[in-house]
BALOBA-1460 file (C-alpha; in Angstrom, 3 decimals):
// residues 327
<rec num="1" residu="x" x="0.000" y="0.000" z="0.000"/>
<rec num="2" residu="x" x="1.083" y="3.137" z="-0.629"/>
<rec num="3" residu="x" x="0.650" y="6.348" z="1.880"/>
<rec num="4" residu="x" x="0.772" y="10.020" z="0.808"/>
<rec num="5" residu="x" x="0.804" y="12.720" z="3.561"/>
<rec num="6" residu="x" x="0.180" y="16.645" z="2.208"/>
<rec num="7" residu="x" x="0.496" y="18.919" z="4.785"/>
<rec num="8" residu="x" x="-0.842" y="22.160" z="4.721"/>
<rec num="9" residu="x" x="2.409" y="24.734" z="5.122"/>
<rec num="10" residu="x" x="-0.003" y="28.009" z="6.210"/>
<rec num="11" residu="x" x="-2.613" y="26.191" z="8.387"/>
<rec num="12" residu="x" x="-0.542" y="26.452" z="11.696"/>
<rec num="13" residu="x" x="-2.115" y="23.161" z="12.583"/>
<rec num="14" residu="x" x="0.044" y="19.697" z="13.953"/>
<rec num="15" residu="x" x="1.553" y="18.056" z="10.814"/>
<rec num="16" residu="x" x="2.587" y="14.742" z="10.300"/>
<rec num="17" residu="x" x="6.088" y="13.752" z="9.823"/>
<rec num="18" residu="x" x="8.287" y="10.445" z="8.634"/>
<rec num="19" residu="x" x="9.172" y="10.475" z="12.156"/>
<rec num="20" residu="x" x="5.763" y="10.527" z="13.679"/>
<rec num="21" residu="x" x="5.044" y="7.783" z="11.521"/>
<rec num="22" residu="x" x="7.701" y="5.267" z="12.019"/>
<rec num="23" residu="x" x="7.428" y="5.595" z="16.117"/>
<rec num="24" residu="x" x="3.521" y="4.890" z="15.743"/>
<rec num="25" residu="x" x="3.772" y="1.991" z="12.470"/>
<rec num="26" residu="x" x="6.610" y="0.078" z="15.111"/>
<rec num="27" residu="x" x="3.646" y="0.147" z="17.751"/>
<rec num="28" residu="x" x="1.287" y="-0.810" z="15.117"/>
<rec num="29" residu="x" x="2.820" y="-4.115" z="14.628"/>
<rec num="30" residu="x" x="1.855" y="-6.216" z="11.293"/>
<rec num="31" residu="x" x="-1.468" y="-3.956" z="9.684"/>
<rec num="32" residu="x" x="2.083" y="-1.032" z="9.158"/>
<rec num="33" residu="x" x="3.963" y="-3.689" z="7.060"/>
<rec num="34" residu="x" x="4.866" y="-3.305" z="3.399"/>
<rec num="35" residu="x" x="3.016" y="0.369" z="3.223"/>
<rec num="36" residu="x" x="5.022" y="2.791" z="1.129"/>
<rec num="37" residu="x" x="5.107" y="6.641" z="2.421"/>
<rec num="38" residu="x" x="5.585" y="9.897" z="1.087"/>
<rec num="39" residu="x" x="5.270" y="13.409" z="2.724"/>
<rec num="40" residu="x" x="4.874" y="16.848" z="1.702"/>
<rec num="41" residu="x" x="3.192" y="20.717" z="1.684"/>
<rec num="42" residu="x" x="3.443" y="22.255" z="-1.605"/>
<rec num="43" residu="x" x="0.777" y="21.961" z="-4.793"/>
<rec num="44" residu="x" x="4.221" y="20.475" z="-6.362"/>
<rec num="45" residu="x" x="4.074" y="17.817" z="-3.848"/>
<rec num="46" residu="x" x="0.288" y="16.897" z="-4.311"/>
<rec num="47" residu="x" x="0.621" y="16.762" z="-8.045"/>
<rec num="48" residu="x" x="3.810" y="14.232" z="-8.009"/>
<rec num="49" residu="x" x="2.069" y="11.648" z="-5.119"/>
<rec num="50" residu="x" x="-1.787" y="11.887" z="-5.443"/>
<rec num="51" residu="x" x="-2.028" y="9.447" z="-9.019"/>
<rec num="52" residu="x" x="-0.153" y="6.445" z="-7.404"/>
<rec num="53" residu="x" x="-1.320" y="7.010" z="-3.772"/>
<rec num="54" residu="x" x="-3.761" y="4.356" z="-2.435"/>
<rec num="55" residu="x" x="-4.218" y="6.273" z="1.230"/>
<rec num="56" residu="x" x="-4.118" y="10.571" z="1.718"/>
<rec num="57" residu="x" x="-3.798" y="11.899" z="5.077"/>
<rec num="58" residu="x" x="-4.151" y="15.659" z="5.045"/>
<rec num="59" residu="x" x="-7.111" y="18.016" z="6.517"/>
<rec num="60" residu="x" x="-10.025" y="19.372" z="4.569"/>
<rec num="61" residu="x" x="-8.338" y="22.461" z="3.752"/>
<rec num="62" residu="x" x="-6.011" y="20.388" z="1.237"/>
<rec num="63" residu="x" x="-8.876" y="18.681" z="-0.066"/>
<rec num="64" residu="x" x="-10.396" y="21.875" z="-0.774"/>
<rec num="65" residu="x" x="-7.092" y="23.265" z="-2.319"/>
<rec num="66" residu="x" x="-6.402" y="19.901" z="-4.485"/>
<rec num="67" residu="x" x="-8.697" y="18.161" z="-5.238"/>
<rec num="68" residu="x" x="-10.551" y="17.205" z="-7.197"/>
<rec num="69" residu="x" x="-7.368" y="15.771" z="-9.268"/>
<rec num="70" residu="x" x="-6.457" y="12.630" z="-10.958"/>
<rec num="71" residu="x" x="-6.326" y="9.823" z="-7.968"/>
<rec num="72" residu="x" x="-7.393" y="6.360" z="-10.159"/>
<rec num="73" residu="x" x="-5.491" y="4.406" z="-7.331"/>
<rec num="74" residu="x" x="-7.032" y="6.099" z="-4.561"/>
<rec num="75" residu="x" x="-8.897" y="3.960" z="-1.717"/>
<rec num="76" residu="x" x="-8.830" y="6.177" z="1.708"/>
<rec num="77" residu="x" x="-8.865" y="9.660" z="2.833"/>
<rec num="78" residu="x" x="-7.919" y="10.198" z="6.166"/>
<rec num="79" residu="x" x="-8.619" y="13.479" z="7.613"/>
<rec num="80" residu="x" x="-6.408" y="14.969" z="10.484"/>
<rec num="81" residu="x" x="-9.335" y="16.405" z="12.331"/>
<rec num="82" residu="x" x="-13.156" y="14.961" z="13.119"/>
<rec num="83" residu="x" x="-15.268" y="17.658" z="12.151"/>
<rec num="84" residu="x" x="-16.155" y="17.891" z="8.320"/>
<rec num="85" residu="x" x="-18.998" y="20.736" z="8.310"/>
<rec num="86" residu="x" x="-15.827" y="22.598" z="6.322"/>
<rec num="87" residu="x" x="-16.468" y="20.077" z="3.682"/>
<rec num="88" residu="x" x="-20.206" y="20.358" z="3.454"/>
<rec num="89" residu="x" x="-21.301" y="20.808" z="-0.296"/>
<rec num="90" residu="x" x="-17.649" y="19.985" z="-1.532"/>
<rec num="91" residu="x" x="-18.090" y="15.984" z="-1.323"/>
<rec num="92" residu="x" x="-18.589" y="15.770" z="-5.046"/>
<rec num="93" residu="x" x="-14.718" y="16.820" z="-4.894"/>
<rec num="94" residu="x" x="-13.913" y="13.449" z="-3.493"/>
<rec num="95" residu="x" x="-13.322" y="10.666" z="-6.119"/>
<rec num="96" residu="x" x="-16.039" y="8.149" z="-6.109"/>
<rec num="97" residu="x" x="-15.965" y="5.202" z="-3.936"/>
<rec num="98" residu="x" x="-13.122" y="6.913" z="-1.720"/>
<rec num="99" residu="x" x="-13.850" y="6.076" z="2.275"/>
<rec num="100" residu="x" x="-12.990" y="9.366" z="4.026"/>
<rec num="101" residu="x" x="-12.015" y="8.459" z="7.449"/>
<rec num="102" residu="x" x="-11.788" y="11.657" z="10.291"/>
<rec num="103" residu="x" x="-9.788" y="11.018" z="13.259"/>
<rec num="104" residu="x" x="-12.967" y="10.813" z="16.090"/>
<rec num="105" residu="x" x="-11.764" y="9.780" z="19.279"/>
<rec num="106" residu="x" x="-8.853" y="11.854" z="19.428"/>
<rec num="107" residu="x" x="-10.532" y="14.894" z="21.785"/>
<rec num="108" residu="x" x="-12.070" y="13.465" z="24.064"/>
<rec num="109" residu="x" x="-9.936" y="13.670" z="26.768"/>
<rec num="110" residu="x" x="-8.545" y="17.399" z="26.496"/>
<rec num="111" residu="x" x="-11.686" y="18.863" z="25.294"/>
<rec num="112" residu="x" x="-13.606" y="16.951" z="28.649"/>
<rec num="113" residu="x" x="-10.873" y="18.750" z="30.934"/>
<rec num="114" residu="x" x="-11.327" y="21.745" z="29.430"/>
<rec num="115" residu="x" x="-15.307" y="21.302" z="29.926"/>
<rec num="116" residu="x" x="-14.542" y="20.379" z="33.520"/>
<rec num="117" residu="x" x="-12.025" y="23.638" z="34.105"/>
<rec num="118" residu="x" x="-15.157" y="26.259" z="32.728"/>
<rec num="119" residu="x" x="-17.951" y="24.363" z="34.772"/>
<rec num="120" residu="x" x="-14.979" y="24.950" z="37.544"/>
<rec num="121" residu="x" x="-14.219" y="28.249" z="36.550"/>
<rec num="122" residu="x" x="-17.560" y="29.072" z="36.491"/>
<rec num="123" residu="x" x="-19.298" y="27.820" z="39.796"/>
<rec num="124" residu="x" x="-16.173" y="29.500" z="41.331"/>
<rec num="125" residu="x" x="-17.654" y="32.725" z="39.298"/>
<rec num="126" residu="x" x="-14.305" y="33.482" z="37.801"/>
<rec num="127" residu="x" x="-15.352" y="36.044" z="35.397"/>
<rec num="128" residu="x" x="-16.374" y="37.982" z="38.670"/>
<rec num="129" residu="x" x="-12.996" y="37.876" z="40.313"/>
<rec num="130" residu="x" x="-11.018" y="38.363" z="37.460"/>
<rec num="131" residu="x" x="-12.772" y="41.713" z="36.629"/>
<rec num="132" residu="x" x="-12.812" y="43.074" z="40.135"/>
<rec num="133" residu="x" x="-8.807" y="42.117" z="39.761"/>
<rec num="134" residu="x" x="-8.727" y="44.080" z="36.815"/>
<rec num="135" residu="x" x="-10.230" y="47.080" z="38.857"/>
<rec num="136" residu="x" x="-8.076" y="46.299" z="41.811"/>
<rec num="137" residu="x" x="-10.934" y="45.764" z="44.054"/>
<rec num="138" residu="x" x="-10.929" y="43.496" z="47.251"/>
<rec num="139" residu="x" x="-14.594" y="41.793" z="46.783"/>
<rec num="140" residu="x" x="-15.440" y="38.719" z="48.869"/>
<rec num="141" residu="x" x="-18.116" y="36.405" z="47.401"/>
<rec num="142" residu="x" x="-19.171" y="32.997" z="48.196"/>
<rec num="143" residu="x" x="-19.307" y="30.124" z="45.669"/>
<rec num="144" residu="x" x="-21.305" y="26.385" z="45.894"/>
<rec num="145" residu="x" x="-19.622" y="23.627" z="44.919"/>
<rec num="146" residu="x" x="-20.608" y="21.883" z="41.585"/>
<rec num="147" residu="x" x="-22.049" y="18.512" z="43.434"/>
<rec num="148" residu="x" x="-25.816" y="17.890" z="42.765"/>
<rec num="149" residu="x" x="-25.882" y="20.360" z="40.306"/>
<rec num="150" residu="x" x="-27.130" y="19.605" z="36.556"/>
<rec num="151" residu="x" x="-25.191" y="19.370" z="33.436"/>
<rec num="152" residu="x" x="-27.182" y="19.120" z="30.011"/>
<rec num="153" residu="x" x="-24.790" y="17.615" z="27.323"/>
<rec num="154" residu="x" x="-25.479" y="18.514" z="23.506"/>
<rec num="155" residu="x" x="-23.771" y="15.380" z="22.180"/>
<rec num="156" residu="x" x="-22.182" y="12.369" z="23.428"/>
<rec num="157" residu="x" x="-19.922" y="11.472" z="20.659"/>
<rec num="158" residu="x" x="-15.960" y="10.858" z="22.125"/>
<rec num="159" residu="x" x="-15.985" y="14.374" z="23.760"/>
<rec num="160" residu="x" x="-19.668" y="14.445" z="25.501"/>
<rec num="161" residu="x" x="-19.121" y="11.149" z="26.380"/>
<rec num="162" residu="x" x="-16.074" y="11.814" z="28.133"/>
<rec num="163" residu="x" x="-17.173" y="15.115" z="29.456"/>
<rec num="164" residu="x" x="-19.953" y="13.305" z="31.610"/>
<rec num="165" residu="x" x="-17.672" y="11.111" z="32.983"/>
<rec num="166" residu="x" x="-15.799" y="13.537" z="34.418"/>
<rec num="167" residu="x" x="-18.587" y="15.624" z="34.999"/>
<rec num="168" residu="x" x="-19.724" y="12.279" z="36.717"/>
<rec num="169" residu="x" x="-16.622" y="11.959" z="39.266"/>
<rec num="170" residu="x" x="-17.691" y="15.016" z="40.670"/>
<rec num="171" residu="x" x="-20.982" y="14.602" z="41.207"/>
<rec num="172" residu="x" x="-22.441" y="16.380" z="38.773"/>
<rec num="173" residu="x" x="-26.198" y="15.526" z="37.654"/>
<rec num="174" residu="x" x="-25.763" y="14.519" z="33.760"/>
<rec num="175" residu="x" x="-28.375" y="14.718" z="31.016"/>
<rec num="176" residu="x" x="-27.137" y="13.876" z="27.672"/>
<rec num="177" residu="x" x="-28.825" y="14.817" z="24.339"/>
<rec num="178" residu="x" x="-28.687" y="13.429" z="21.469"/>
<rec num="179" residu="x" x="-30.035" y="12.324" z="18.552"/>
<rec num="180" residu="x" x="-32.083" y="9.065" z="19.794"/>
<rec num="181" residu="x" x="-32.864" y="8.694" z="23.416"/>
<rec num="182" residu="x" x="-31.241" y="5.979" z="25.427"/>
<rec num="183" residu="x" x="-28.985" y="5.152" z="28.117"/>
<rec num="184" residu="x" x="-25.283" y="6.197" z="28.755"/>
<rec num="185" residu="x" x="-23.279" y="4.830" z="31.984"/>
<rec num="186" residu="x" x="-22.340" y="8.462" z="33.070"/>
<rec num="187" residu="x" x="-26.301" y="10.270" z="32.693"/>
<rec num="188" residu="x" x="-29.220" y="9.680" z="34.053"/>
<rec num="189" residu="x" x="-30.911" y="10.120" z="31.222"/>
<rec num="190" residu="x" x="-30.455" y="10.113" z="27.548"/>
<rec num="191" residu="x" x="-33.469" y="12.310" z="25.605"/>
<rec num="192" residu="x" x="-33.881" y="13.166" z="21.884"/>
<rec num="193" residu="x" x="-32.555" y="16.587" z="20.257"/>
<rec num="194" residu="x" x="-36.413" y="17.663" z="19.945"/>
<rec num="195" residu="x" x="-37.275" y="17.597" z="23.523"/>
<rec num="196" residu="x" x="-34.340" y="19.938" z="24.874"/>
<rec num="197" residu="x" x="-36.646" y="22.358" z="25.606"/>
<rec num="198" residu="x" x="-38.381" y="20.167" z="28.609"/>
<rec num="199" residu="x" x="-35.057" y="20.137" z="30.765"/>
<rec num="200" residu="x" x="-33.109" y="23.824" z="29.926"/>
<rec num="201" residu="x" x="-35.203" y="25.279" z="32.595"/>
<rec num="202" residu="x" x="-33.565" y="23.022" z="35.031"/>
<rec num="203" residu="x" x="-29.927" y="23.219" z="33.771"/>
<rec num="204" residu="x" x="-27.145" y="24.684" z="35.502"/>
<rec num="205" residu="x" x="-24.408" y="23.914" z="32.967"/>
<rec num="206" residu="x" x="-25.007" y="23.405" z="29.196"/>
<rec num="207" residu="x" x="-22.051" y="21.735" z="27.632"/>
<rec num="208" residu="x" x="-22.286" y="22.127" z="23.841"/>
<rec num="209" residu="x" x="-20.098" y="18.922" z="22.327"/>
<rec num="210" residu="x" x="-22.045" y="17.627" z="19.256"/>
<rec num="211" residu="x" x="-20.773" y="18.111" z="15.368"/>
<rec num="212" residu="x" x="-22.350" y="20.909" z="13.377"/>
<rec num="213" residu="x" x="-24.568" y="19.750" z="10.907"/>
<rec num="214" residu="x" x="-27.705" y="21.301" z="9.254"/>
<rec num="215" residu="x" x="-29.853" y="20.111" z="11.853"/>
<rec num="216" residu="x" x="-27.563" y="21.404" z="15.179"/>
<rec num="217" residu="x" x="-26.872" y="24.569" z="13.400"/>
<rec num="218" residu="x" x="-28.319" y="27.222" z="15.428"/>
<rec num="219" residu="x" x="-29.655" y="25.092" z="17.942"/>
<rec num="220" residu="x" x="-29.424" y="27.161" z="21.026"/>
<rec num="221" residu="x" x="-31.137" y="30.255" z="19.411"/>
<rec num="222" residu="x" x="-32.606" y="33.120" z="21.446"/>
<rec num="223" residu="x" x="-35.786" y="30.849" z="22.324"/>
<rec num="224" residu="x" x="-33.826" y="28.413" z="23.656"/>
<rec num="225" residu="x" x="-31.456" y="30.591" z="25.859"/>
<rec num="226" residu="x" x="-34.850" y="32.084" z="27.185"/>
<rec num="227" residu="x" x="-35.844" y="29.096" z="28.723"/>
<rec num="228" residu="x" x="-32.736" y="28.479" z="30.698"/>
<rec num="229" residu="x" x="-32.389" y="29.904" z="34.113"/>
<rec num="230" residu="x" x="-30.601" y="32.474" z="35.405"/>
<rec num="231" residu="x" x="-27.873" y="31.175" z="37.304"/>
<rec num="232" residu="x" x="-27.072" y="29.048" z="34.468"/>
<rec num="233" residu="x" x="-23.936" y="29.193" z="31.989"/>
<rec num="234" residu="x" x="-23.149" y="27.721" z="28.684"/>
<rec num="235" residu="x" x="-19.837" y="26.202" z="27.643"/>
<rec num="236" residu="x" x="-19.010" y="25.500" z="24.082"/>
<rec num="237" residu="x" x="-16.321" y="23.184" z="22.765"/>
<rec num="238" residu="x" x="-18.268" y="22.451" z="19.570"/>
<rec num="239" residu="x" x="-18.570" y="24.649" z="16.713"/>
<rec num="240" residu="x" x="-19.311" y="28.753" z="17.036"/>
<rec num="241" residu="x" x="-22.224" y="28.132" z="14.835"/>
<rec num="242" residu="x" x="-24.365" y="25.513" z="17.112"/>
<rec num="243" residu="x" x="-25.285" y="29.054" z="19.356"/>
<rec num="244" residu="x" x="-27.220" y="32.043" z="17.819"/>
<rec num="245" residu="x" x="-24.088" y="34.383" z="19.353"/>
<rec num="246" residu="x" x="-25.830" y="37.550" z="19.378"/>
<rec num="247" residu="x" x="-28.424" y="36.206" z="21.321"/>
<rec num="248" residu="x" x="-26.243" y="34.448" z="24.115"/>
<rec num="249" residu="x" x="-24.234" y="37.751" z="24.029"/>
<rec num="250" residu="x" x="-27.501" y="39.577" z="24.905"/>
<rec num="251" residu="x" x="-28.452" y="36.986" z="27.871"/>
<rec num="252" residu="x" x="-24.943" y="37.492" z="29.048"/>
<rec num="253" residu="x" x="-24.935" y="41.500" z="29.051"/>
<rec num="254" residu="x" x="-28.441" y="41.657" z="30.321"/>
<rec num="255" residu="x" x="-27.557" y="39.011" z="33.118"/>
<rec num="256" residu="x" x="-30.088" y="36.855" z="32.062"/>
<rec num="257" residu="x" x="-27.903" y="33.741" z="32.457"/>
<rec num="258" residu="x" x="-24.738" y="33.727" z="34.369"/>
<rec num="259" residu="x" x="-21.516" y="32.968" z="32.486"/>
<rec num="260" residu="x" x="-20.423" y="31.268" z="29.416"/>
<rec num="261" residu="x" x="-16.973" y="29.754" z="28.624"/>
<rec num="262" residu="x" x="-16.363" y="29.731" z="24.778"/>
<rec num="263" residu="x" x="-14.058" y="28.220" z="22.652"/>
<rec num="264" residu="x" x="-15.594" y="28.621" z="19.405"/>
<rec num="265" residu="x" x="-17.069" y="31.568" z="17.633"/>
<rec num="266" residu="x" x="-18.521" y="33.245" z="14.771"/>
<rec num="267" residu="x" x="-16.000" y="35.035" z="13.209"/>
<rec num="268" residu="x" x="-12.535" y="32.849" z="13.924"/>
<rec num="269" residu="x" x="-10.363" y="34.638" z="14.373"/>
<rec num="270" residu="x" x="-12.683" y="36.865" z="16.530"/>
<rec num="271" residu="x" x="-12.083" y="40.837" z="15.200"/>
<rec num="272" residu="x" x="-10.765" y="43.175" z="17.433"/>
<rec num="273" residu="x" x="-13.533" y="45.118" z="17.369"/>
<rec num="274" residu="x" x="-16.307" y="42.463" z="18.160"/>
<rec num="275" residu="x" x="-18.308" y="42.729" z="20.785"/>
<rec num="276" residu="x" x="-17.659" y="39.241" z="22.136"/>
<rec num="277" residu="x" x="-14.013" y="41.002" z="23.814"/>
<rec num="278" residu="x" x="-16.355" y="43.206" z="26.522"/>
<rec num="279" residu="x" x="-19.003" y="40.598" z="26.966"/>
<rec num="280" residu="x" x="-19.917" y="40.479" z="30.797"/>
<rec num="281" residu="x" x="-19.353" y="37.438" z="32.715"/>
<rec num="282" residu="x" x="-17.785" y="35.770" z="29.722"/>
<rec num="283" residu="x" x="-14.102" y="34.128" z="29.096"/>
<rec num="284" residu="x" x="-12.804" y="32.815" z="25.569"/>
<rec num="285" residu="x" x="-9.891" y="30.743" z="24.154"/>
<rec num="286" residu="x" x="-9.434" y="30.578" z="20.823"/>
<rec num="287" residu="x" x="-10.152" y="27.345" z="19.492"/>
<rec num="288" residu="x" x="-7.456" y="25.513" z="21.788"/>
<rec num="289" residu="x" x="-9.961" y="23.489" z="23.903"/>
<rec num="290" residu="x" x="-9.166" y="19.596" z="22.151"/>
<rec num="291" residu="x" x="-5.919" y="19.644" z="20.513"/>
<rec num="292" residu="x" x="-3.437" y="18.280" z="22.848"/>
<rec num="293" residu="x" x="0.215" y="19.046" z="21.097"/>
<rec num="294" residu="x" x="2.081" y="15.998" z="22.744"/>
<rec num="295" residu="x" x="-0.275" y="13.540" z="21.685"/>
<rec num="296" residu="x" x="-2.537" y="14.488" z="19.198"/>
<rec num="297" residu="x" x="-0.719" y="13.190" z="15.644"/>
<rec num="298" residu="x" x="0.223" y="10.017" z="17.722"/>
<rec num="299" residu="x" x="-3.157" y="9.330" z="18.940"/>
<rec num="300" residu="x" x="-4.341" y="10.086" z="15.262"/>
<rec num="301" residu="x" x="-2.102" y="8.003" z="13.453"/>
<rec num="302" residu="x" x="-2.651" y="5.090" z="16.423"/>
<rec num="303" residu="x" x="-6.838" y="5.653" z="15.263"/>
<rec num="304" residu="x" x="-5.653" y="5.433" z="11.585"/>
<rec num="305" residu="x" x="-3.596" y="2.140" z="11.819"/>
<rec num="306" residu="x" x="-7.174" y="0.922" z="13.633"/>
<rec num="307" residu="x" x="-9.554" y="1.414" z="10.801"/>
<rec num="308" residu="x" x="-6.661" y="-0.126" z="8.307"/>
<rec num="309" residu="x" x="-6.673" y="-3.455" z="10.639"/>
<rec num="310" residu="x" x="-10.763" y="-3.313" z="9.912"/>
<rec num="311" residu="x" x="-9.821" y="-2.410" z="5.936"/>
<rec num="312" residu="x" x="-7.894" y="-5.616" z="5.709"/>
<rec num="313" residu="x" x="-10.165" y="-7.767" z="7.577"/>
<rec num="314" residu="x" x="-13.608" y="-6.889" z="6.225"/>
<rec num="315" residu="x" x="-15.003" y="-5.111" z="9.032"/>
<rec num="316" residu="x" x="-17.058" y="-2.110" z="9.433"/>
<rec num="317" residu="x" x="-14.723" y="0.860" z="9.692"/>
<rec num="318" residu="x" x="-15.186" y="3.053" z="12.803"/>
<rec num="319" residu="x" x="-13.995" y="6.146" z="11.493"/>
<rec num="320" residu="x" x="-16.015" y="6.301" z="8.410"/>
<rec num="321" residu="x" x="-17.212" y="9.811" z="7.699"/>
<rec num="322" residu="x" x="-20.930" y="9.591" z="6.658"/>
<rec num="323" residu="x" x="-21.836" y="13.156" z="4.769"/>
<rec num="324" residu="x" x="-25.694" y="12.525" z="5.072"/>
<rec num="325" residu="x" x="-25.615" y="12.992" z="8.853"/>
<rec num="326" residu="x" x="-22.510" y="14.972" z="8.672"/>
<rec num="327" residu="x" x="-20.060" y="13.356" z="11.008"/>
């Protein structure tokens, strides 16, 4: 088999290197035998690999630059990164009968601490303190611990899952959501996307984790943020577009719910001049939540060599990106 990786030279993100790859094929054992690789960045690069390449690793933004191109030997895409809304209406660029593979399972752990540091921050009203530090004013107030309260996770894919099981060690009262009811070992209940509405009144956290697709964009809109009380806060780790911004930006200035923590927005970068900077009771990263620098090409390529073991042996491949639901 033979292996092309194109990395992007402008995106900033983690690329993959020959040396990445030969410390994580040696763990793979047997499924890394006899596979040819080549690596590189440039358009020059793409052109001289992509007709004899069986497998691509790269990240939508090459596919979006490339392709579509000449690839009569292609078999597998495997995308550096789980989400694929940046792909939506662009599959037609993909050859036909090409499995795109995303690299799902990779977040979970980061993005769940970094849920568990705003719910944190947040019951310990850290937006307050930091702004009376700001002002240089000495302002006692008292904070509750998290225990008994209520958590309402939008998704329980590898990060919501792993979110409410850390939510979960600390006592935290989990609802998931998502897109059948059912059960999950860290929530007491599992309920349907539709019937959100009949538990935001008695949230105290809402942890946005799911994929944007057509049907979760815009899902907490101004209605929605309405219903929820007002001691509660909102933490996204998701995409910028699953919240109507202005709206939570309103509820936020207005104090009509308490905090939010946000990791994603509407614009990215976020413009100097937005109003998101002087938001009350609000505190953003910039799209940093998940990616874990030490680990996260390792864990990718270690979720990679996975779905080729299921390739060779006929099975169902866990990482297979299906467009219609968008995930």
């Amino acid at each position: 088999m033979r292996i092309h990786v194109q990395n992007h030279n402008r995106d900033g993100n983690p690329k993959v290197t020959s040396s990445d790859w030969k410390s994580r094929a040696e763990k793979a054992g047997p499924v890394s035998k006899d596979i040819a690789m080549s690596f590189g960045c440039t358009p020059e690069d793409f052109a001289a690999n992509i007709s004899s390449a069986e497998g691509l690793i790269c990240n939508a933004r090459v596919l979006l630059e490339h392709l579509p191109a000449e690839a009569p030997c292609l078999k597998f895409i495997f995308l550096t990164h789980a989400g694929v809304d940046a792909l939506a209406g662009a599959e037609d660029r993909i050859p036909p009968d090409v499995v795109v593979l995303n690299n799902s399972g990779v977040h979970g752990r980061k993005a769940a601490e970094y849920a568990l540091m705003a719910v944190l921050m947040i019951a310990n009203e850290l937006p307050y303190f930091v702004e009376r530090q700001q002002k240089k004013t000495w302002a006692k107030r008292v904070c509750t611990s998290v225990q008994g309260r209520r958590a309402t996770i939008v998704g329980l894919g590898s990060i919501g899952s792993a979110v409410a099981e850390k939510f979960h060690a600390l006592g935290i009262r989990n609802i998931g959501v998502r897109t059948r009811a059912g059960d999950h070992p860290y929530c007491e209940n599992v309920i349907a996307t539709e019937t959100i509405d009949s538990i935001l009144f008695d949230t105290d956290y809402l942890v946005m984790s799911c994929p944007l697709t057509p049907r979760t964009a815009g899902m907490l809109d101004r209605r929605r943020i309405a219903l929820m009380p007002k001691h509660a806060a909102v933490v996204n780790v998701g995409r910028g577009e699953l919240i109507e911004q202005d709206a939570l930006l309103d509820a936020l200035d207005d104090g009509r719910i308490a905090g939010a923590v946000l990791d994603v927005f509407v614009p990215e970068p976020v413009p100097p001049e937005h109003r998101l900077w002087s938001t009350r009771n609000l505190l953003m990263t910039p799209h940093v939540s998940a990616a874990d620098p030490a680990t996260y090409i390792s864990h990718s390529l270690d979720i990679l060599f996975d779905n080729l073991r299921c390739l060779r042996e006929g099975r169902p491949l866990p990482n297979q990106v299906d467009f219609v639901r968008g995930y």
